[in-house]
VOLUM-841554 format. One record per residue: x, y, z of N, C-alpha, C in turn. Coordinates in steps of 0.001 Angstrom, whole numbers. Layout:
<atoms>
n.px|n.py|n.pz|ca.px|ca.py|ca.pz|c.px|c.py|c.pz
X|Y|Z|X|Y|Z|X|Y|Z
...
</atoms>
This chain:
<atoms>
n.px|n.py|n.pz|ca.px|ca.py|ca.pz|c.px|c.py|c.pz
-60192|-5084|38201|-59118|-5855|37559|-59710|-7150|37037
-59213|-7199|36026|-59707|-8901|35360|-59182|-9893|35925
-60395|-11253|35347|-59491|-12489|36002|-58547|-12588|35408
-58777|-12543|34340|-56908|-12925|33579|-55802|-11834|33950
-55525|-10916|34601|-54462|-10110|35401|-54398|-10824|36518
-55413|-10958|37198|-55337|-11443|38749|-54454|-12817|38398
-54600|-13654|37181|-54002|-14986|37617|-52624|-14901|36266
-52204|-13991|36188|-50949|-13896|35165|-49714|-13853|35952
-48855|-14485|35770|-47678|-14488|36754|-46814|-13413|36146
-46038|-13071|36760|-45403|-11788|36810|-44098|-12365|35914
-43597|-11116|34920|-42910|-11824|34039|-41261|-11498|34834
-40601|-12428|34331|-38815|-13028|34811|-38233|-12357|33758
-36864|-12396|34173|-35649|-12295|33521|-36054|-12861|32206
-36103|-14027|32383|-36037|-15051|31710|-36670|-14549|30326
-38598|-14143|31104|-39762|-14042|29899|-39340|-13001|28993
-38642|-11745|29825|-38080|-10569|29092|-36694|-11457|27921
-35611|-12564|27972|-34835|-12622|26854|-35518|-13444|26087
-36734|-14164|26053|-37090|-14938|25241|-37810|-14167|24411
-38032|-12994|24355|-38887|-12009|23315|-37266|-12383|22241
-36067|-12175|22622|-35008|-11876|22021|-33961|-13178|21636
-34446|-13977|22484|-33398|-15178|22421|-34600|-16355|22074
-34254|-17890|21507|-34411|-18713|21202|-34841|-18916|22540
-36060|-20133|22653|-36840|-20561|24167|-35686|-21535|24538
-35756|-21361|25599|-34927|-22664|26531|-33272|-22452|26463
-32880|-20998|26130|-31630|-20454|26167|-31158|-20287|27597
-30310|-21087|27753|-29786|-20926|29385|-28978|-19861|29673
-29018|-18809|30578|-28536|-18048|31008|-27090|-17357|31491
-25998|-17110|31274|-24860|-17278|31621|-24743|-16564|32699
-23796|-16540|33688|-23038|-15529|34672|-22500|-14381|34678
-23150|-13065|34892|-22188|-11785|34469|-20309|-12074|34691
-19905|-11368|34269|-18284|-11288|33852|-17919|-11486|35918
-16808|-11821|36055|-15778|-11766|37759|-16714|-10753|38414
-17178|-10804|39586|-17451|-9381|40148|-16404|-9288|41276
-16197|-7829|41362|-15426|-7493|42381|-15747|-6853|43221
-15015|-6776|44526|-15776|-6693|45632|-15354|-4953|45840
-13840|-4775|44944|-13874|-3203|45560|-13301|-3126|44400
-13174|-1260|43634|-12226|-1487|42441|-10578|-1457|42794
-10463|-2164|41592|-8618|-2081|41500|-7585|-885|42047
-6903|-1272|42438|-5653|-82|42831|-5232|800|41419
-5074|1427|41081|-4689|1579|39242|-2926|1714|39486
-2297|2275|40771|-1229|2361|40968|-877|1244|41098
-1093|-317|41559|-548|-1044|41348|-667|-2036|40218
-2513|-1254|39331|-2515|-2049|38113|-1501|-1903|37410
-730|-418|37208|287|-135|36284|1632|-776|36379
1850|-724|37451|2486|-2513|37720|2459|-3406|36907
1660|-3421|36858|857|-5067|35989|1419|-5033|34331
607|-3980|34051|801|-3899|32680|1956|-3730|31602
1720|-4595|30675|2414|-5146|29975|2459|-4149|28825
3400|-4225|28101|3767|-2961|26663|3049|-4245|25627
2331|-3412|24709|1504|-4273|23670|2895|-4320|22687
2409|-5166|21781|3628|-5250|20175|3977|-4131|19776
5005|-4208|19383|4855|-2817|18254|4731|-3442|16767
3883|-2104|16130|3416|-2576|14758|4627|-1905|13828
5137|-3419|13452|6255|-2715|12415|6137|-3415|11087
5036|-3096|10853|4372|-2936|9139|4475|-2170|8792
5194|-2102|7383|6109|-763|6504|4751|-37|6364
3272|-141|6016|2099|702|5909|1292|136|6457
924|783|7943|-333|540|8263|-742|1861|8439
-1924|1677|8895|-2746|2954|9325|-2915|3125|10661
-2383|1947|11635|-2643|2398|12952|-1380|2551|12974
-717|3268|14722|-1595|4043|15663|-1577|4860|14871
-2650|6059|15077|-3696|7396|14896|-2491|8803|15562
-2913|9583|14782|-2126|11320|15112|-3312|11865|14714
-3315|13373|15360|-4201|14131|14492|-3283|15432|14392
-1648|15107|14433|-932|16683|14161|-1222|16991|13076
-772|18648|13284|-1483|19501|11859|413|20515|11998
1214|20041|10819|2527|20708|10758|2011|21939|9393
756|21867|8806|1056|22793|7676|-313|23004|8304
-635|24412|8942|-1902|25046|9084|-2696|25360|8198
-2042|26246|6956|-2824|26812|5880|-3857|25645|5398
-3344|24410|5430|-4125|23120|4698|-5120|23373|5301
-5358|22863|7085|-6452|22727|7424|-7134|24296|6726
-6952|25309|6376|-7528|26577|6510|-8610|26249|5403
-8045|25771|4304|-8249|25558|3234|-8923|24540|3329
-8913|23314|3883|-10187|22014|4299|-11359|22667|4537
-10954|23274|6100|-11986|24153|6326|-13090|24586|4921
-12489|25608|4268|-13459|26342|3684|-13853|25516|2167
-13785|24054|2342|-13746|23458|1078|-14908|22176|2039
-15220|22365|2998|-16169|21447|3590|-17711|21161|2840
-17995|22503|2084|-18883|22714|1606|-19074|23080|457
-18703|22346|-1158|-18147|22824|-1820|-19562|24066|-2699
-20315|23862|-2334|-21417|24584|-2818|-22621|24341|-4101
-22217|23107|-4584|-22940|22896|-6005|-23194|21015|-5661
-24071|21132|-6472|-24101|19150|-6692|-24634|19341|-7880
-24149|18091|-8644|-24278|17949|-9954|-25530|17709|-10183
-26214|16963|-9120|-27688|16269|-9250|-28304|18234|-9575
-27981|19209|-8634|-28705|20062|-8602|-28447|21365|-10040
-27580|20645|-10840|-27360|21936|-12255|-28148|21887|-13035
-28735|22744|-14009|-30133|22636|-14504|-30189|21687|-15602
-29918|20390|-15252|-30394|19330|-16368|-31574|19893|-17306
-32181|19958|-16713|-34100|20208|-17181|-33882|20812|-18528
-32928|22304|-18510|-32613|23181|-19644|-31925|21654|-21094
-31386|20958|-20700|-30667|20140|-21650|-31772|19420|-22607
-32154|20117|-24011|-33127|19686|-24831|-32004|18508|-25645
-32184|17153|-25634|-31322|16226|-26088|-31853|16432|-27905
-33012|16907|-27889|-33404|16362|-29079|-33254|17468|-30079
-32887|18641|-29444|-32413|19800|-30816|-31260|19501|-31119
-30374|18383|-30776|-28829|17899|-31232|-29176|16805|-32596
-28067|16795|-33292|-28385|15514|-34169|-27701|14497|-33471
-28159|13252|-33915|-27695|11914|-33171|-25878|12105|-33876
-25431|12739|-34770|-23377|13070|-34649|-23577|14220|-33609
-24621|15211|-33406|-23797|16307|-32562|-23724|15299|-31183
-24658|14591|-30586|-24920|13937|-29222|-23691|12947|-28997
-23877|11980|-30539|-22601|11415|-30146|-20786|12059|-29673
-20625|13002|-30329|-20061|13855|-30682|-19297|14596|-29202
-20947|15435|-28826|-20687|15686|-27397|-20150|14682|-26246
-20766|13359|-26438|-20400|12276|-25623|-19465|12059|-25067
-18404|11746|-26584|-17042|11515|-26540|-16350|12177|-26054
-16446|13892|-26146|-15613|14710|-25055|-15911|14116|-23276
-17145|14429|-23307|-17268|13755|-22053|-16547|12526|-21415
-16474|11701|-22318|-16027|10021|-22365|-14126|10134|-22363
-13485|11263|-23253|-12170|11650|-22793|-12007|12379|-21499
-13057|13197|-21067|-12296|13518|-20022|-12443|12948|-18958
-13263|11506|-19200|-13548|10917|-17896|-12470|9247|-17784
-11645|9744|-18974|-10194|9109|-18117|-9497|10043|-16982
-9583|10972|-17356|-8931|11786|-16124|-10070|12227|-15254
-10977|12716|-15372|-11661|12903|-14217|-12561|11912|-13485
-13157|10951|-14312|-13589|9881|-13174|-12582|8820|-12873
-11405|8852|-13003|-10316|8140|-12462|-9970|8851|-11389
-10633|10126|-11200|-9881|10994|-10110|-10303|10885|-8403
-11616|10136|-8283|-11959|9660|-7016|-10930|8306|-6452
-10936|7317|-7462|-9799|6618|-7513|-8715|6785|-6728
-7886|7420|-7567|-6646|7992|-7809|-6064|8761|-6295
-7222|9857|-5787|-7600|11023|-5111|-7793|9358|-3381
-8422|8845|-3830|-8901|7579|-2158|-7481|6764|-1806
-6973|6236|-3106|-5602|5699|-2732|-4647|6636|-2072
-4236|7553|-2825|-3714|8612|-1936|-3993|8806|-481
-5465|9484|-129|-5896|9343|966|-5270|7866|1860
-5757|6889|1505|-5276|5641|2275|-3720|6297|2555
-2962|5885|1069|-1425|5921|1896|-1352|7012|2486
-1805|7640|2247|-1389|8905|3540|-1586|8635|4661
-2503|7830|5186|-2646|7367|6668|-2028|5886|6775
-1413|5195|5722|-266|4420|6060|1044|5148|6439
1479|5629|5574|2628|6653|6347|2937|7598|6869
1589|7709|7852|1172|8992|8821|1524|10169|8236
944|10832|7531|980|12129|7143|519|13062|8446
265|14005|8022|-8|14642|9081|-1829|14947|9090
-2380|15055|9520|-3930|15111|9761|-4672|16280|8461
-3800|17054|8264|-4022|18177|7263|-4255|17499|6071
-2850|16674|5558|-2951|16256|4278|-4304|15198|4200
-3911|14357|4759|-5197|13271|5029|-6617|14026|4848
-7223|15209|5082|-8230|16101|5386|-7803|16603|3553
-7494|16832|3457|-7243|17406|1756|-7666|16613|797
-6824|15127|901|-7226|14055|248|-8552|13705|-18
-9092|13819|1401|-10364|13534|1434|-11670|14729|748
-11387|15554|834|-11842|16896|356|-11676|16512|-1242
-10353|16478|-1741|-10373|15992|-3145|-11342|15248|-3857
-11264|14035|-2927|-11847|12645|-3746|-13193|13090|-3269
-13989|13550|-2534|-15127|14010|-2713|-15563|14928|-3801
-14386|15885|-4645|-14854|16625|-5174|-14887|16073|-6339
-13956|15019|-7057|-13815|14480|-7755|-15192|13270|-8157
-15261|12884|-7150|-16579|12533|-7522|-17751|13050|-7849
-17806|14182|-7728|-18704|14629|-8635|-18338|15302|-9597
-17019|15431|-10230|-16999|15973|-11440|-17151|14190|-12133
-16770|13490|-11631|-17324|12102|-12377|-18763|11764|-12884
-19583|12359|-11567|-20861|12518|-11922|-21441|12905|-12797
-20905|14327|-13303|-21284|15280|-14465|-20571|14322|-15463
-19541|13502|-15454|-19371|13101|-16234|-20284|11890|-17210
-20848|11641|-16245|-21863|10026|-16306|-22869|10822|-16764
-23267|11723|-16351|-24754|12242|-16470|-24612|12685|-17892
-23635|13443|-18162|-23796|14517|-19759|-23844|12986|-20672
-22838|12038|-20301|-22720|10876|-21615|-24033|10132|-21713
-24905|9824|-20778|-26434|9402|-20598|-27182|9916|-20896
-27067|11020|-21131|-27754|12056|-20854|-27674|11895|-22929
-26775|11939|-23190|-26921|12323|-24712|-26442|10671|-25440
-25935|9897|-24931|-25896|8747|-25625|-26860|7674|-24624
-27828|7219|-23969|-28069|6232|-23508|-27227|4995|-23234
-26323|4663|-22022|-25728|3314|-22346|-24246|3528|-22202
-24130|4653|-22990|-23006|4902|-23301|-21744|5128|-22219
-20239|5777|-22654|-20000|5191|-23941|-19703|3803|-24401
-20053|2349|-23699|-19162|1590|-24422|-20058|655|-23627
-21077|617|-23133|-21963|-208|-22548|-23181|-778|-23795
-24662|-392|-23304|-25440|-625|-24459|-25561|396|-25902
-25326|1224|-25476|-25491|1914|-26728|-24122|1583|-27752
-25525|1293|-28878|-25084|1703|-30011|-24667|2364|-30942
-23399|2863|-31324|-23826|3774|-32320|-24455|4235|-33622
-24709|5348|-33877|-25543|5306|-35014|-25565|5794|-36388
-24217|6695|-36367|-23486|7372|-36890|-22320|7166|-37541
-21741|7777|-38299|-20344|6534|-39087|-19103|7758|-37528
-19541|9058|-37139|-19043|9861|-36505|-19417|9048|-35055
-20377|8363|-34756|-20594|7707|-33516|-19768|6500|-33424
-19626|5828|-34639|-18569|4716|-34479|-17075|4866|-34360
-16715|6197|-34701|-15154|6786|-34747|-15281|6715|-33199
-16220|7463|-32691|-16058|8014|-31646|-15509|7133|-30736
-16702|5835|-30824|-16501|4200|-29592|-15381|3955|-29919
-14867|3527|-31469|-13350|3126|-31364|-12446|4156|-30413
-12436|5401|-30504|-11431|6403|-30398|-11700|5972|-28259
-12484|5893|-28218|-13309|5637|-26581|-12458|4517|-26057
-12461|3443|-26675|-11773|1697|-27020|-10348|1957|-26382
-9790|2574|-27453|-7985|3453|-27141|-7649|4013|-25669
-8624|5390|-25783|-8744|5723|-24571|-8827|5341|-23577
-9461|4193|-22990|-9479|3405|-21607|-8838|2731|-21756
-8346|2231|-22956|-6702|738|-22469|-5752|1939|-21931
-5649|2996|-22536|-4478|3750|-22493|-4879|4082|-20750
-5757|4436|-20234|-6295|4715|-18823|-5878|3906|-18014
-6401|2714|-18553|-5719|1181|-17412|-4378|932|-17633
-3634|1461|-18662|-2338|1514|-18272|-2090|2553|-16895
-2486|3661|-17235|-2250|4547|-16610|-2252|4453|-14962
-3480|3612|-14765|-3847|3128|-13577|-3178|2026|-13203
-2320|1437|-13713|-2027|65|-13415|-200|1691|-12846
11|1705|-13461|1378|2641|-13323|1574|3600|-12101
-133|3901|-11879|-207|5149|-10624|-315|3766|-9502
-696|2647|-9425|-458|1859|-8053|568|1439|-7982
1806|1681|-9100|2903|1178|-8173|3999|2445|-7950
3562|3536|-8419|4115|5305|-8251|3953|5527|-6453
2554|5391|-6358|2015|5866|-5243|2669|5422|-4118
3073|4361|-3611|4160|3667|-2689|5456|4128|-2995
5448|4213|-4496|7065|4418|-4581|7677|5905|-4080
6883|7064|-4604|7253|8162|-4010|7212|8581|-2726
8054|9834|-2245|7629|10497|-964|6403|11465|-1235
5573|11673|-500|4095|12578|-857|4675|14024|-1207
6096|14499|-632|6250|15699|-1463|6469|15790|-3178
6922|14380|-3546|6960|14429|-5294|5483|14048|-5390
4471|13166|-5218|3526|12825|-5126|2812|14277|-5310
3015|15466|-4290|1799|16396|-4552|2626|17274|-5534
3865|17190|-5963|4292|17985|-7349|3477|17592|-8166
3062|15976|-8424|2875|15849|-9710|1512|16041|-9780
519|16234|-8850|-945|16305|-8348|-617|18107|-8697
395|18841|-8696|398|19845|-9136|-144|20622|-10321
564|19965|-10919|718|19660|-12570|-453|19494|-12987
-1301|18519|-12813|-2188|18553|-13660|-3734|19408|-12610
-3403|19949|-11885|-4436|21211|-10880|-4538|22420|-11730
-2807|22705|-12010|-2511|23990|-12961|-3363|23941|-14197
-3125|22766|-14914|-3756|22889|-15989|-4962|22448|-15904
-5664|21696|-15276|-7045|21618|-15685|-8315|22515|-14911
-7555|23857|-13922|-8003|24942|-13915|-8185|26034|-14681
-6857|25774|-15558|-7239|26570|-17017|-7890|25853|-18198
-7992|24744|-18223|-9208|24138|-19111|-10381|24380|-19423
-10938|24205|-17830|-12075|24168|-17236|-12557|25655|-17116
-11891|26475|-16949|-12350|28615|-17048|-12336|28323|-18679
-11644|28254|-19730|-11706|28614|-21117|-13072|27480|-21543
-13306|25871|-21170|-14400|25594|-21527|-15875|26471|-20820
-15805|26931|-20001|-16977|27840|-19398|-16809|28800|-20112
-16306|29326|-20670|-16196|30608|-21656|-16628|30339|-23054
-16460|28875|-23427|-16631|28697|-24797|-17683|28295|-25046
-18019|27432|-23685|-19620|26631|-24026|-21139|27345|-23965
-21498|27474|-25409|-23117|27663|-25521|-24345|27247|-24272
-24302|25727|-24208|-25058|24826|-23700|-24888|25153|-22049
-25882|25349|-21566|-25658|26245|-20353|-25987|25520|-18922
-26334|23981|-18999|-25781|22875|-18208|-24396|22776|-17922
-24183|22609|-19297|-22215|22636|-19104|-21950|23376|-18996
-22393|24553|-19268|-21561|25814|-18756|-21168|26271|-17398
-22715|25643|-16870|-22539|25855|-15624|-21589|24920|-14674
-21535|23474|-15323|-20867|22320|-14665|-18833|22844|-14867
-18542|23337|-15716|-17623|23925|-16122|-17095|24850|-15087
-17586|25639|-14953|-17450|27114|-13665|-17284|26703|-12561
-18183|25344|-11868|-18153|24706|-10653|-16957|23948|-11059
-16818|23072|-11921|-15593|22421|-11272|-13881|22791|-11909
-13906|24123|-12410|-13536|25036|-12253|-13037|25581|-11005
-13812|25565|-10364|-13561|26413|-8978|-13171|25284|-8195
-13691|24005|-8283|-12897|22986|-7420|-10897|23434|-7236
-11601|23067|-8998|-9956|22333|-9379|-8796|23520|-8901
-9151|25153|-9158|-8522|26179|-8489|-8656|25569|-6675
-9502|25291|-5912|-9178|25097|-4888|-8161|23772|-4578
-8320|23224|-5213|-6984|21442|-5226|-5864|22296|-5643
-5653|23191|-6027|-4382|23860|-6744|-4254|24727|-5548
-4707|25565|-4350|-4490|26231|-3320|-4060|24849|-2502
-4391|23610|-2395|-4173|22658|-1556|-2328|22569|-1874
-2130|21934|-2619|-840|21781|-3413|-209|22613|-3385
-185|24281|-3649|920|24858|-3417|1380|25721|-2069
323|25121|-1434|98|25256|444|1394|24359|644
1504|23465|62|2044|21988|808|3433|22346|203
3648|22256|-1187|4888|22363|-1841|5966|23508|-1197
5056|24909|-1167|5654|26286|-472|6678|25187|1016
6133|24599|1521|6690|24175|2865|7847|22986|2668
7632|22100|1354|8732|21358|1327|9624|21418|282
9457|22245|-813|10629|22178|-1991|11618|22765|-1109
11594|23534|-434|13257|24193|-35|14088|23024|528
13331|21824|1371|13823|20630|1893|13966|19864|1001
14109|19794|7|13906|18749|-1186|15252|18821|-1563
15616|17430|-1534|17281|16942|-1749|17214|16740|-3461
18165|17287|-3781|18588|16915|-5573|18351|16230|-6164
17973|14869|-5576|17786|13508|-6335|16336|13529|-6210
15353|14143|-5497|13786|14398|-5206|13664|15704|-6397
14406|16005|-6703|14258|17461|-7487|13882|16899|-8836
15513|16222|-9082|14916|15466|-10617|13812|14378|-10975
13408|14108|-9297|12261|12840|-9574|10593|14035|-10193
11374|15024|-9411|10084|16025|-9860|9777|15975|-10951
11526|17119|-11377|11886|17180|-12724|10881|16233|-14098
11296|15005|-13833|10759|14003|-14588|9436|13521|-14705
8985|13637|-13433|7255|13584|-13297|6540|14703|-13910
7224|15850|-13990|6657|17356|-14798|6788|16705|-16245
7350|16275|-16828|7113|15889|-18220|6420|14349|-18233
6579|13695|-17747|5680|12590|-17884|3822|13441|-17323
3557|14506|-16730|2697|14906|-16474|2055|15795|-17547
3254|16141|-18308|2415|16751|-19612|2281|15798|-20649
3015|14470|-20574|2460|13964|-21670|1243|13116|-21904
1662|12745|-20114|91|11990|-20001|-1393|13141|-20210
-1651|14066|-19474|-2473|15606|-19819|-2357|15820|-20867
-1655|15633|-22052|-1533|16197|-23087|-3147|15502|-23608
-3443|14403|-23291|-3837|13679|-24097|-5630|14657|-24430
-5954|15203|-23264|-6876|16401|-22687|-6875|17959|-23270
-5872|17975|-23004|-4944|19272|-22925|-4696|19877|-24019
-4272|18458|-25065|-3300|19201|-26145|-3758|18188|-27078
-3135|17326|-27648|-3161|16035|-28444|-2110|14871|-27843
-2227|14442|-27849|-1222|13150|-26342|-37|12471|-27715
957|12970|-26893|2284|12283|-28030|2641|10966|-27825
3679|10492|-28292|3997|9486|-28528|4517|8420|-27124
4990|8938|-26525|5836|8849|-25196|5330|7983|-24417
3782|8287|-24156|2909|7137|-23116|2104|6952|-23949
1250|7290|-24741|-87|7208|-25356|138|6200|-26267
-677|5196|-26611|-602|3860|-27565|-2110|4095|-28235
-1933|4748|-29335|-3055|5114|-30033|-2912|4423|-31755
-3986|3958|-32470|-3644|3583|-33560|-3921|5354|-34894
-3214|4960|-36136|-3259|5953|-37372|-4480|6367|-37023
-5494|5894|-37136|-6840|6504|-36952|-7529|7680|-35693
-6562|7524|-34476|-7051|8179|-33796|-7321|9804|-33410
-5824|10161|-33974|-6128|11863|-34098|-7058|12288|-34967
-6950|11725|-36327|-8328|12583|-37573|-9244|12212|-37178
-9717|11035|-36272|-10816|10917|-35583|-11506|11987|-35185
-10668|12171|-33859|-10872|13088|-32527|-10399|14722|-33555
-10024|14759|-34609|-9726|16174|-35126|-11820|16415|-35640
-11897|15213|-36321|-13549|15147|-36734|-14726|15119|-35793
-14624|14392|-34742|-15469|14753|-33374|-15804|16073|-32721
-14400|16520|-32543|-14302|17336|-31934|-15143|19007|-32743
-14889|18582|-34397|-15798|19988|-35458|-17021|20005|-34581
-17754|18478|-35080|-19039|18196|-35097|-19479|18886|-33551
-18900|18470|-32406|-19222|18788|-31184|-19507|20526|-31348
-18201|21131|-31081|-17880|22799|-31663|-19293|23405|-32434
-19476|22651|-33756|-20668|23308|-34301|-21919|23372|-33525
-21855|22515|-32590|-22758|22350|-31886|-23504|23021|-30410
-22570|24036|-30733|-22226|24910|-29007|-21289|24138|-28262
-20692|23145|-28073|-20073|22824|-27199|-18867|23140|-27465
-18166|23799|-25868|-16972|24422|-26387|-15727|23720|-26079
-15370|22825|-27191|-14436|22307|-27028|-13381|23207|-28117
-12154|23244|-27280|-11301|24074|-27559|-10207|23577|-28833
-10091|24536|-29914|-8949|24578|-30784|-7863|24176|-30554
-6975|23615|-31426|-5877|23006|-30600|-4698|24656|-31124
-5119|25819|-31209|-4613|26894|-31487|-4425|27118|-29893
-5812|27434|-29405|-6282|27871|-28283|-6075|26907|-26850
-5686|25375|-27058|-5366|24316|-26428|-3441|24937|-26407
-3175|24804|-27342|-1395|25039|-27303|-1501|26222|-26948
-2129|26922|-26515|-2351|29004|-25690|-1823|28421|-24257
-3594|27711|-24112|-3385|27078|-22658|-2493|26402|-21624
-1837|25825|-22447|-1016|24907|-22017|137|25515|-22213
570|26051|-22847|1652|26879|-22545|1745|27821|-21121
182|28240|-21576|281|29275|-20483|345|28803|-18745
118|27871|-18853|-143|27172|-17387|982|26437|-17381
1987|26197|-18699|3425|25475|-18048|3845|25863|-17237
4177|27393|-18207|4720|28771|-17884|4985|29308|-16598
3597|29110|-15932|2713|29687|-14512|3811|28798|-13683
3448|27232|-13969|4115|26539|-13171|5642|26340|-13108
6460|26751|-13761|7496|27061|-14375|8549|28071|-13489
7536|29441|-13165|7620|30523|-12592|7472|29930|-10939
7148|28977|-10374|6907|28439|-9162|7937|27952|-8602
8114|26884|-9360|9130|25695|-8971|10349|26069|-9335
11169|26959|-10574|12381|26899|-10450|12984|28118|-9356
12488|28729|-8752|13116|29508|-7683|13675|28118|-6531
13041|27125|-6528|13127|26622|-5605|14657|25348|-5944
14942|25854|-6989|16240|24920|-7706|15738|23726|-8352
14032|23647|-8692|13529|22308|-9325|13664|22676|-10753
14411|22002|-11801|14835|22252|-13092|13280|21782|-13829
12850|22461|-14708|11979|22235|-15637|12045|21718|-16528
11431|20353|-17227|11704|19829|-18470|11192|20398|-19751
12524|20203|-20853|11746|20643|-21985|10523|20081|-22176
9680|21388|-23068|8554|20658|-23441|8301|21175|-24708
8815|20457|-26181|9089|21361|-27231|7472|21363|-27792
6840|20235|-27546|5502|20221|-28202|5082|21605|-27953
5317|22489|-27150|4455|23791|-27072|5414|24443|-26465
7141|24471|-27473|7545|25417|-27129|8388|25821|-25942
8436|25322|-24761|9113|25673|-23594|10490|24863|-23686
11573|25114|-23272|12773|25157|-23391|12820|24684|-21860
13867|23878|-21331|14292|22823|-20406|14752|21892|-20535
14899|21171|-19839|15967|20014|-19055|15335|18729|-20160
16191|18266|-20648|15780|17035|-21629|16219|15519|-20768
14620|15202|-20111|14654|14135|-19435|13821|13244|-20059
13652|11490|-19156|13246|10598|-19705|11587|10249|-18332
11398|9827|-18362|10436|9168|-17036|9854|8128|-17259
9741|6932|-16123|9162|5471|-16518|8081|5984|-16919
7017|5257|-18093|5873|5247|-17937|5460|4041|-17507
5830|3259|-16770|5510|2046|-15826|4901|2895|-14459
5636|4051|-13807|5060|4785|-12837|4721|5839|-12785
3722|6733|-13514|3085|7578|-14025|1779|8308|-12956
2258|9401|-12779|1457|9809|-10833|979|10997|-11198
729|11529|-12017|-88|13300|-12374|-1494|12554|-12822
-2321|13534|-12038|-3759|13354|-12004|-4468|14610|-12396
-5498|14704|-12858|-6343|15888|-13467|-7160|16753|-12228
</atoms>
């Protein structure tokens, strides 16, 4: 043994907190000790009832009941949705066999549908929250969350295709370069004021409804942008998107098994005056979707003269280009056809359907705030 062991003093309490504490930190007293433990029969005695929390939304206390099984069934098998955007074959995407109108071109679809779909993590988390302000039941909460995960990555694909073919874009650094690239940014401009309306309208909807009108109107736009999303995978050349199409495709069919899991269990409970709140959210849900869907009318949309022959001219250039953005022949197919679908659902249940003459369907001629506007893509 060395001299320097032989004459090292043996280290303290002390030497061990000063590795961790400031030198010359004085030591405190562990907590009361007791000499035996407590009685618990006469602690309960003791104890006192805490507050009650009577805040119109909080999130505490905690449940984990499950009143609609099928949901969890359906969480379950949505844990894993099977694709990531990072992993679709970018690599195949040659940017440079496009012309700088087809790229821009392509962009802008991207850039419309990412008012509705990258608003949809958003949209999809608030939900989640109030649902565990006004204790839902553990199922829905588990759905929500499933959603806004999935939604975020159709946002993703959304970011990626517009970078991917505009740098910057749309409305950041890039420039456009094109007299068809400058339609486009204006037409882009429209589009997100009209969004932040939209968003400013869904935070004060979301409190206002009960979550059974809430997942009607989350209905509405499931129906249709499952049939969007199958006819753009059918149309599109470009085989990135084709593939991004099919996947979230298959989401959006699974958010549409979520929703009519939930609805099946409460329209029969749904009082008359919840019927017409439906009622009314079904047409404020096509007009806001229309804008995707169809061509967006007058009702909510604040668009200037310029914006349809715009988006009628974008939309060629894109088309010629392989990208399958859909005819508004083949758009008014769709959308009919998925009123229709939904149509066939809800009025067994005594929920009246609103007209919807833009494409034809015959119903109930109602009005709806667009101050509170709650259908999501």
């Amino acid at each position: 043994m060395s001299s320097q062991n032989k004459t090292a003093k043996p280290n303290t309490r002390q030497d061990d907190l000063d590795q961790f504490l400031p030198a010359g930190t004085p030591l405190t007293n562990p907590p009361t000790k007791h000499d035996s433990m407590p009685d618990p029969e006469k602690l309960l005695l003791e104890t006192e009832e805490a507050p009650a929390i009577l805040d119109r939304l909080n999130i505490f206390p905690f449940d984990w009941r499950v009143e609609t099984p099928r949901l969890m069934e359906i969480y379950e098998n949505s844990r894993d949705p099977g694709w990531s955007p990072s992993k679709l074959p970018w690599h195949t995407l040659d940017v440079e066999k496009f012309t700088l109108e087809q790229r821009e071109a392509i962009a802008y679809w991207w850039a419309l549908l990412s008012v509705f779909d990258a608003s949809g993590p958003a949209v999809f988390a608030r939900a989640m929250i109030h649902a565990y302000e006004i204790h839902e039941e553990d199922a829905i909460r588990k759905c929500f969350l499933s959603v806004t995960r999935d939604e975020m990555n159709h946002e993703e694909v959304c970011g990626r295709a517009i970078t991917a073919m505009t740098p910057g874009g749309p409305l950041g650094s890039y420039e456009p370069k094109t007299t068809v690239g400058k339609l486009a940014r204006n037409n882009i401009e429209w589009l997100y004021h009209n969004g932040a309306r939209y968003w400013n309208g869904y935070k004060k909807a979301v409190e206002h409804y009960p979550m059974p009108i809430l997942f009607s109107s989350f209905l509405f736009g499931e129906v249709a942008s499952a049939t969007l999303f199958h006819s753009m995978h059918e149309s599109t050349e470009i085989s990135v998107f084709k593939e991004a199409f099919k996947h979230i495709g298959r989401d959006e069919g699974r958010h549409l098994s979520f929703c009519l899991a939930l609805l099946k269990e409460v329209l029969p409970r749904m009082t008359d005056e919840d019927k017409l709140i439906v009622t009314k959210q079904f047409r404020a849900g096509f007009v806001f979707l229309s804008g995707i869907l169809y061509e967006p009318p007058e009702d909510f949309w604040q668009l200037p003269k310029s914006f349809l022959p715009a988006q009628r001219i974008i939309e060629e250039v894109a088309r010629e280009a392989g990208f399958g953005v859909l005819t508004i022949d083949k758009r008014y197919e769709n959308w009919r056809t998925a009123v229709v679908r939904l149509k066939t659902i809800v009025e067994p249940h005594g929920v009246l359907f609103p007209a919807l003459p833009e494409i034809d369907v015959d119903g109930e001629d109602v009005s709806f705030d667009a101050d509170k506007i709650v259908p999501i893509f």
